[in-house]
HTML snippet that shows the backbone in 3Dmol.js (N, CA, C, O; Angstrom):
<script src="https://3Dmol.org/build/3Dmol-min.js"></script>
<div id="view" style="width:600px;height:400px;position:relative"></div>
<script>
const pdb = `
ATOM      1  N   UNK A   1      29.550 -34.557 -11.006  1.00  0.00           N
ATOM      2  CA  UNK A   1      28.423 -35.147 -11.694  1.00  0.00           C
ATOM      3  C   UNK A   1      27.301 -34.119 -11.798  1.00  0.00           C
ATOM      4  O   UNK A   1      27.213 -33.323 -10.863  1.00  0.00           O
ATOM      5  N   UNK A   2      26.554 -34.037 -12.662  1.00  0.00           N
ATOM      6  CA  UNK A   2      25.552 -33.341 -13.050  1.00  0.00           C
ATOM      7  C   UNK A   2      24.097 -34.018 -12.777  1.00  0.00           C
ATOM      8  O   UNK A   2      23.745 -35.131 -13.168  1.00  0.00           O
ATOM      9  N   UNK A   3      23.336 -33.094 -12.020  1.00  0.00           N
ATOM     10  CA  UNK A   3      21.752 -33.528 -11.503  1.00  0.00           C
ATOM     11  C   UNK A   3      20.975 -33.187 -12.798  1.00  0.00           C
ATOM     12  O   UNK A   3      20.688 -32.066 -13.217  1.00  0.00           O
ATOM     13  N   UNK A   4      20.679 -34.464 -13.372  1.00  0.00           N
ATOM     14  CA  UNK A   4      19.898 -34.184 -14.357  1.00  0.00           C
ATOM     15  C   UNK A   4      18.351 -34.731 -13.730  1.00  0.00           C
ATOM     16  O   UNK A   4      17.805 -35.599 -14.411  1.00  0.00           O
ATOM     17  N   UNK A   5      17.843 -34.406 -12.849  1.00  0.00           N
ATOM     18  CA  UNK A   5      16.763 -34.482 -12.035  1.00  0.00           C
ATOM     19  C   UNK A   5      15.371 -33.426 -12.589  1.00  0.00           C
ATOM     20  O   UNK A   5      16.015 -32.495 -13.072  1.00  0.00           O
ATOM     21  N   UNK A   6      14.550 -33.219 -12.699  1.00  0.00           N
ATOM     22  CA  UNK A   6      13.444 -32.598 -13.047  1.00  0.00           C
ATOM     23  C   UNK A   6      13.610 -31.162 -12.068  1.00  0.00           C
ATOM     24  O   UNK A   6      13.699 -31.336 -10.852  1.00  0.00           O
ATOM     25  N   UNK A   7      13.650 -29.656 -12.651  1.00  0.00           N
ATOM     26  CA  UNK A   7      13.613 -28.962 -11.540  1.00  0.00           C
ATOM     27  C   UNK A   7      12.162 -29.002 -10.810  1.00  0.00           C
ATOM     28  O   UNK A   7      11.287 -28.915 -11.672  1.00  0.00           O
ATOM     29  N   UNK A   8      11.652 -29.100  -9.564  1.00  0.00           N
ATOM     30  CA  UNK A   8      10.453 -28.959  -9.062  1.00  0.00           C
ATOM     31  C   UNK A   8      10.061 -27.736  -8.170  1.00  0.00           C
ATOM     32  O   UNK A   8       9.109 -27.852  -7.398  1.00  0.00           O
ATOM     33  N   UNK A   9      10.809 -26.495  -8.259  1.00  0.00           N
ATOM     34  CA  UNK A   9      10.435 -25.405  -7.973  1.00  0.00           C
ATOM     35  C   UNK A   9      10.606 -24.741  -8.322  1.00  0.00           C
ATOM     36  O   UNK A   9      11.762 -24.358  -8.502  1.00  0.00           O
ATOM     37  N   UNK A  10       9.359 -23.983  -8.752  1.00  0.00           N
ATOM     38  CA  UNK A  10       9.298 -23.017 -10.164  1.00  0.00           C
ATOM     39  C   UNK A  10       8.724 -21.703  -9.108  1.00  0.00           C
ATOM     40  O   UNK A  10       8.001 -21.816  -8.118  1.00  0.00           O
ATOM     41  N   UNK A  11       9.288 -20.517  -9.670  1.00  0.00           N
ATOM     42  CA  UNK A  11       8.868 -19.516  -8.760  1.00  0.00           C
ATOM     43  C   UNK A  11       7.763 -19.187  -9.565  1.00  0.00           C
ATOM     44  O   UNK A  11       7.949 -19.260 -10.780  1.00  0.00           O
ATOM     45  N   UNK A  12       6.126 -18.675  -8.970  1.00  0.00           N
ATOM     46  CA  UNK A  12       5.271 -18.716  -9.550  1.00  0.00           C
ATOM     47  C   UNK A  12       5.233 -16.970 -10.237  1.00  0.00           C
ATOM     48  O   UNK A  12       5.688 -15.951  -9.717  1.00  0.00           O
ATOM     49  N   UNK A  13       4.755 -17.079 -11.121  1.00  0.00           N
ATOM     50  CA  UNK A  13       5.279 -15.436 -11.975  1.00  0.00           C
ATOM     51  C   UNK A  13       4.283 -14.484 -11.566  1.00  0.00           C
ATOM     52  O   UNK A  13       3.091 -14.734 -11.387  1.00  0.00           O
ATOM     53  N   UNK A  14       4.794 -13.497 -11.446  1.00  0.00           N
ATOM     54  CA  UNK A  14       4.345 -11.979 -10.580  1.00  0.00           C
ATOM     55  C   UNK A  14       3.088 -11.632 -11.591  1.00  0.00           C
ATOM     56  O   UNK A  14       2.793 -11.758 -12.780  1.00  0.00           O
ATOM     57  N   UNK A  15       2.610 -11.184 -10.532  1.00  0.00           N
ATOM     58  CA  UNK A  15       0.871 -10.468 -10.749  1.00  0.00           C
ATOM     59  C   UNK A  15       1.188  -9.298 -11.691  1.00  0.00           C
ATOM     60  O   UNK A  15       2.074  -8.449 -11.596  1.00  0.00           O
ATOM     61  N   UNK A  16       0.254  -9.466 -12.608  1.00  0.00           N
ATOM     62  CA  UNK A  16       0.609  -8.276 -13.458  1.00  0.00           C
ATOM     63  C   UNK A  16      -0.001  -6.804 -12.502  1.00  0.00           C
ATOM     64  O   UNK A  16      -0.995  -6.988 -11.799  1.00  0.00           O
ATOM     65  N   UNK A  17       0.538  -5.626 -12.527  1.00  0.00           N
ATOM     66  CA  UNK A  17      -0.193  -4.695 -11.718  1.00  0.00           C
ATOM     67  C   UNK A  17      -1.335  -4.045 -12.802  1.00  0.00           C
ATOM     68  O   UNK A  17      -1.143  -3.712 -13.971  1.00  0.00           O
ATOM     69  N   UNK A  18      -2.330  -3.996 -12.170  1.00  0.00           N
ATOM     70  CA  UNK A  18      -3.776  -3.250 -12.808  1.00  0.00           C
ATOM     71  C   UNK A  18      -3.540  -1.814 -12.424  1.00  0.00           C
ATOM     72  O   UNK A  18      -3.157  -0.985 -13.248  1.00  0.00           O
ATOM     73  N   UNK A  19      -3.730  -1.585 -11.395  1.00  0.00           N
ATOM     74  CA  UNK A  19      -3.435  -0.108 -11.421  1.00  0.00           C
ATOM     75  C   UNK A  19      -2.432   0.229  -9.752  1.00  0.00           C
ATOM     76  O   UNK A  19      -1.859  -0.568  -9.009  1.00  0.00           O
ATOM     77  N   UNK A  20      -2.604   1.925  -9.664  1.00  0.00           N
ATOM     78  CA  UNK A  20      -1.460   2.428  -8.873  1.00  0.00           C
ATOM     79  C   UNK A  20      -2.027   1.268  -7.404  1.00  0.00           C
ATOM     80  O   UNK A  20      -1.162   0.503  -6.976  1.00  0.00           O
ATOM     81  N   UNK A  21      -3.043   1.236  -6.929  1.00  0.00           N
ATOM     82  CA  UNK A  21      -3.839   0.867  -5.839  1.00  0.00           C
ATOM     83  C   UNK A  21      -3.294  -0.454  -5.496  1.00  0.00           C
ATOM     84  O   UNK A  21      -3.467  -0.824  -4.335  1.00  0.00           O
ATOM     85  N   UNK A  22      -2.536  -1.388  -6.471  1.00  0.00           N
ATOM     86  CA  UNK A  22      -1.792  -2.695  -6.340  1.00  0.00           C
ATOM     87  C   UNK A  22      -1.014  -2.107  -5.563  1.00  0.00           C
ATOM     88  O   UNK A  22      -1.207  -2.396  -4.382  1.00  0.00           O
ATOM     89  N   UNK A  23      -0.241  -1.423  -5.751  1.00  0.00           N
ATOM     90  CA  UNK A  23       1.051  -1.672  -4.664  1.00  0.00           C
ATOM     91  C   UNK A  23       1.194  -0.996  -3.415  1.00  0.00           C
ATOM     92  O   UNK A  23       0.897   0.157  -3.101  1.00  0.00           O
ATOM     93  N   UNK A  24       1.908  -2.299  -2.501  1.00  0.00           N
ATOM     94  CA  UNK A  24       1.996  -1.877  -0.809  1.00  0.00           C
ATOM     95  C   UNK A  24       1.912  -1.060  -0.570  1.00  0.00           C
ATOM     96  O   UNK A  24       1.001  -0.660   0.155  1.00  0.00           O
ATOM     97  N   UNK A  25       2.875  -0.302  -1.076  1.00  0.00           N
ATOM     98  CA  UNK A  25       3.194   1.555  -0.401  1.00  0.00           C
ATOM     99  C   UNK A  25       2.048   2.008  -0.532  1.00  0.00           C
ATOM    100  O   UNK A  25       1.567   2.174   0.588  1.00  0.00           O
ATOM    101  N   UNK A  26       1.242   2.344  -1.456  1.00  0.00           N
ATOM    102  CA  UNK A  26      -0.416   2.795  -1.523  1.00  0.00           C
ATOM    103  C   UNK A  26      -1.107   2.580  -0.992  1.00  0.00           C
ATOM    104  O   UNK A  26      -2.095   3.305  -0.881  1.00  0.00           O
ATOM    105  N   UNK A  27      -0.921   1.190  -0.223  1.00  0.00           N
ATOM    106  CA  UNK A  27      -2.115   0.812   0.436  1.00  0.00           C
ATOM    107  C   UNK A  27      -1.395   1.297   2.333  1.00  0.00           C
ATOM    108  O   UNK A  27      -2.029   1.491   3.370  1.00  0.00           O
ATOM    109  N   UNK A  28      -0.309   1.328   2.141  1.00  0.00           N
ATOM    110  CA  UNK A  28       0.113   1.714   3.440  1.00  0.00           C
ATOM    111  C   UNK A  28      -0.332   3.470   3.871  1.00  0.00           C
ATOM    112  O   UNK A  28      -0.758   4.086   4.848  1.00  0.00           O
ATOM    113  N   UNK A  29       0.115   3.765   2.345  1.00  0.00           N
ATOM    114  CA  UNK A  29      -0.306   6.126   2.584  1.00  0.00           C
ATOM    115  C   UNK A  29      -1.862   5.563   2.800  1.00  0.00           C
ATOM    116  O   UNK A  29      -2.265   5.993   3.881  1.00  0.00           O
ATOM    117  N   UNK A  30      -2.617   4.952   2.305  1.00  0.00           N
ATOM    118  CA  UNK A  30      -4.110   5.330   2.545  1.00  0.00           C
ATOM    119  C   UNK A  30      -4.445   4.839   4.130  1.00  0.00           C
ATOM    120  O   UNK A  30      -5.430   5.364   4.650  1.00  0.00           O
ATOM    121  N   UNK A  31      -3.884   4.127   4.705  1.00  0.00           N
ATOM    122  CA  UNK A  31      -4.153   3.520   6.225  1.00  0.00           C
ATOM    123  C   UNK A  31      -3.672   4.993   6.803  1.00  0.00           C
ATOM    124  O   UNK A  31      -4.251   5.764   7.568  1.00  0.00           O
ATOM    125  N   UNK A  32      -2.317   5.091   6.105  1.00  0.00           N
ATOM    126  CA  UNK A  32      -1.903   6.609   7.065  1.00  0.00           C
ATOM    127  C   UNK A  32      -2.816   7.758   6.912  1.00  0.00           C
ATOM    128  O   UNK A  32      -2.994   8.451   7.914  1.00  0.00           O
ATOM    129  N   UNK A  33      -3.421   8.070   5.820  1.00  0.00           N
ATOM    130  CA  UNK A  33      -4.101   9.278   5.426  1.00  0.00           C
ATOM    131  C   UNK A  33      -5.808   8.878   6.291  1.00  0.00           C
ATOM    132  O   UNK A  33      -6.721   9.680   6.486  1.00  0.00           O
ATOM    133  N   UNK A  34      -5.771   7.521   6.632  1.00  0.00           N
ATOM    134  CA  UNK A  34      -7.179   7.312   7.178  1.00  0.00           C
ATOM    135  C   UNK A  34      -7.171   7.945   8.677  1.00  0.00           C
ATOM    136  O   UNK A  34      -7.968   8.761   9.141  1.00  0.00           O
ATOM    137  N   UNK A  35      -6.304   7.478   9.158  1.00  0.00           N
ATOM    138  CA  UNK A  35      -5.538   7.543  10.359  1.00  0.00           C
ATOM    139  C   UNK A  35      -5.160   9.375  10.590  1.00  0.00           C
ATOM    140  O   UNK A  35      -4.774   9.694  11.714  1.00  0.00           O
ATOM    141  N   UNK A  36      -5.237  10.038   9.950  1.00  0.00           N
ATOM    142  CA  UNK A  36      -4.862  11.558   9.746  1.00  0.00           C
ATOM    143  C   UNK A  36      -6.117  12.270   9.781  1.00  0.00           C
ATOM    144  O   UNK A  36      -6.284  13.374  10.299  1.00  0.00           O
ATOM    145  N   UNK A  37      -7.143  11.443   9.091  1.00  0.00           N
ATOM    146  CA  UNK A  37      -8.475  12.380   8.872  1.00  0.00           C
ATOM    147  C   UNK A  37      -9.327  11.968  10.388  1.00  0.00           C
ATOM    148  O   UNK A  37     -10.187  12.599  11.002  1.00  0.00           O
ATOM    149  N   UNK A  38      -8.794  10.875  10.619  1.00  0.00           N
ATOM    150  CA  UNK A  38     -10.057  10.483  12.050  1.00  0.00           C
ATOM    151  C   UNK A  38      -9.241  11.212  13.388  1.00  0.00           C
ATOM    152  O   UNK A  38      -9.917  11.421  14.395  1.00  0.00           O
ATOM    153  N   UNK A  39      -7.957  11.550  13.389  1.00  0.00           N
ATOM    154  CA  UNK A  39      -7.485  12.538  14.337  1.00  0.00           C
ATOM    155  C   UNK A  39      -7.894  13.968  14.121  1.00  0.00           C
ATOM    156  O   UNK A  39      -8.438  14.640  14.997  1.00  0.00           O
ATOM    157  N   UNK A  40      -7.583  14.439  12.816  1.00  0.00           N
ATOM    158  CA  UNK A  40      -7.793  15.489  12.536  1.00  0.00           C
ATOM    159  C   UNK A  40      -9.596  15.906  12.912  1.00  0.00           C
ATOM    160  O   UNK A  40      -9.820  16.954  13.518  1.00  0.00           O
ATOM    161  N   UNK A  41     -10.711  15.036  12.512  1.00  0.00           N
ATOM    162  CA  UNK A  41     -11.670  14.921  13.058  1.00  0.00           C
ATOM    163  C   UNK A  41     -12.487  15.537  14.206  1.00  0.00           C
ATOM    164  O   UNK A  41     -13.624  16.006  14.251  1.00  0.00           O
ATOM    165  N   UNK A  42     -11.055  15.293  15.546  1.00  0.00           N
ATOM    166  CA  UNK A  42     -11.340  16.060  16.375  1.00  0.00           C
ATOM    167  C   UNK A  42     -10.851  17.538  16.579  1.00  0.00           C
ATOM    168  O   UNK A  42     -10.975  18.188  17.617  1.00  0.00           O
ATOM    169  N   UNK A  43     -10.301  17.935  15.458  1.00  0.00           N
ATOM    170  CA  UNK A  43     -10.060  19.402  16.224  1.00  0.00           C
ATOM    171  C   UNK A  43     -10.939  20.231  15.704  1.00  0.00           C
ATOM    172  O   UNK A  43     -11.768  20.096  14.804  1.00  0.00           O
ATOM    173  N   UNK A  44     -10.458  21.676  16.838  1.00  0.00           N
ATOM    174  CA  UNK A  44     -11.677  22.466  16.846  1.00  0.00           C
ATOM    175  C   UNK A  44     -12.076  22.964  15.341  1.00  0.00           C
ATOM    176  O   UNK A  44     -11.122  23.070  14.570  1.00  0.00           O
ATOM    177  N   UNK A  45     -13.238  23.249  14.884  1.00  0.00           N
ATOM    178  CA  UNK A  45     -13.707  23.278  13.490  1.00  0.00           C
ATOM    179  C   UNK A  45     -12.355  24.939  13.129  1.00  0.00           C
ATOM    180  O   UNK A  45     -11.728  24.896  12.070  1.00  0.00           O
ATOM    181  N   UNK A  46     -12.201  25.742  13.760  1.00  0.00           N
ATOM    182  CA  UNK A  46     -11.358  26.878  13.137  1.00  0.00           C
ATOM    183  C   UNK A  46      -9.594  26.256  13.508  1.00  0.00           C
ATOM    184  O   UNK A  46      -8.846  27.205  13.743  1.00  0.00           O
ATOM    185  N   UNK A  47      -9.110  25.295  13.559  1.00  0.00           N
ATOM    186  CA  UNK A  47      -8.235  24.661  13.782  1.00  0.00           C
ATOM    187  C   UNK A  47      -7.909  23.569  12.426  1.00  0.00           C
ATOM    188  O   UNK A  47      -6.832  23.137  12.015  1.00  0.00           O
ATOM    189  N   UNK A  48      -9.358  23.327  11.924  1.00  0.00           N
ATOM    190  CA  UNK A  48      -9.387  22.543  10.416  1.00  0.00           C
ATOM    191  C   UNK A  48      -8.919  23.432   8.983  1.00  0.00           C
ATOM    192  O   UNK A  48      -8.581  23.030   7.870  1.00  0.00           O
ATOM    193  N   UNK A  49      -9.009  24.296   9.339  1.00  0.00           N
ATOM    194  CA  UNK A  49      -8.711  25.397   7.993  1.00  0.00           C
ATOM    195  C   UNK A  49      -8.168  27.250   7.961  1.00  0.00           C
ATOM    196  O   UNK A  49      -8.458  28.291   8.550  1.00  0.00           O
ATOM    197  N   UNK A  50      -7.453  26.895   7.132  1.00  0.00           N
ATOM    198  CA  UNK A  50      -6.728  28.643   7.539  1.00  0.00           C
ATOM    199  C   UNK A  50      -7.778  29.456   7.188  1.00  0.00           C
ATOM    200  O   UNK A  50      -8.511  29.027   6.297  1.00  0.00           O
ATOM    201  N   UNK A  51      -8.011  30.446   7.635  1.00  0.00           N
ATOM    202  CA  UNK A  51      -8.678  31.534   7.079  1.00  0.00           C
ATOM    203  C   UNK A  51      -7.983  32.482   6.587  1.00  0.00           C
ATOM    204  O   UNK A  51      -7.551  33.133   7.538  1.00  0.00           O
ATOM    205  N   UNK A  52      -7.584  32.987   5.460  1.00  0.00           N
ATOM    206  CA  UNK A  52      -6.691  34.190   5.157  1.00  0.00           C
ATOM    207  C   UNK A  52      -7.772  35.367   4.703  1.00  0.00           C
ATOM    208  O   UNK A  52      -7.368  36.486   4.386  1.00  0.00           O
TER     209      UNK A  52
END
`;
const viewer = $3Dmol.createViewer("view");
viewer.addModel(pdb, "pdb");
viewer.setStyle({}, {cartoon: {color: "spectrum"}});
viewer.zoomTo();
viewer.render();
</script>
C-alpha cells in the first residue's frame, strides 16, 4: 500500500554563501592563525624575523 500522507519534513534549504569567511574551515585557520600570533608574541623580538 502506498502512504499517501502529507510529507512533513522538509529539509530546510542551505544558506546561500556570501563570501570565503562563511565557511567552517575559515573560521577554524583564523582561531589557528590567532592562536599562532599570541604564541609567537612571546618570542624574543630577533627570533620574530630573519635578518638576511
Amino acid at each position: 500500500m502506498i502512504d499517501a500522507s502529507p510529507i512533513t519534513h522538509y529539509r530546510s534549504p542551505p544558506q546561500k554563501m556570501k563570501t570565503h569567511k562563511d565557511l567552517d574551515v575559515w573560521k577554524e585557520a583564523m582561531t589557528l592563525v590567532k592562536g599562532i600570533y599570541k604564541l609567537t608574541a612571546e618570542f624574543p623580538k630577533e627570533e620574530k624575523c630573519c635578518s638576511v
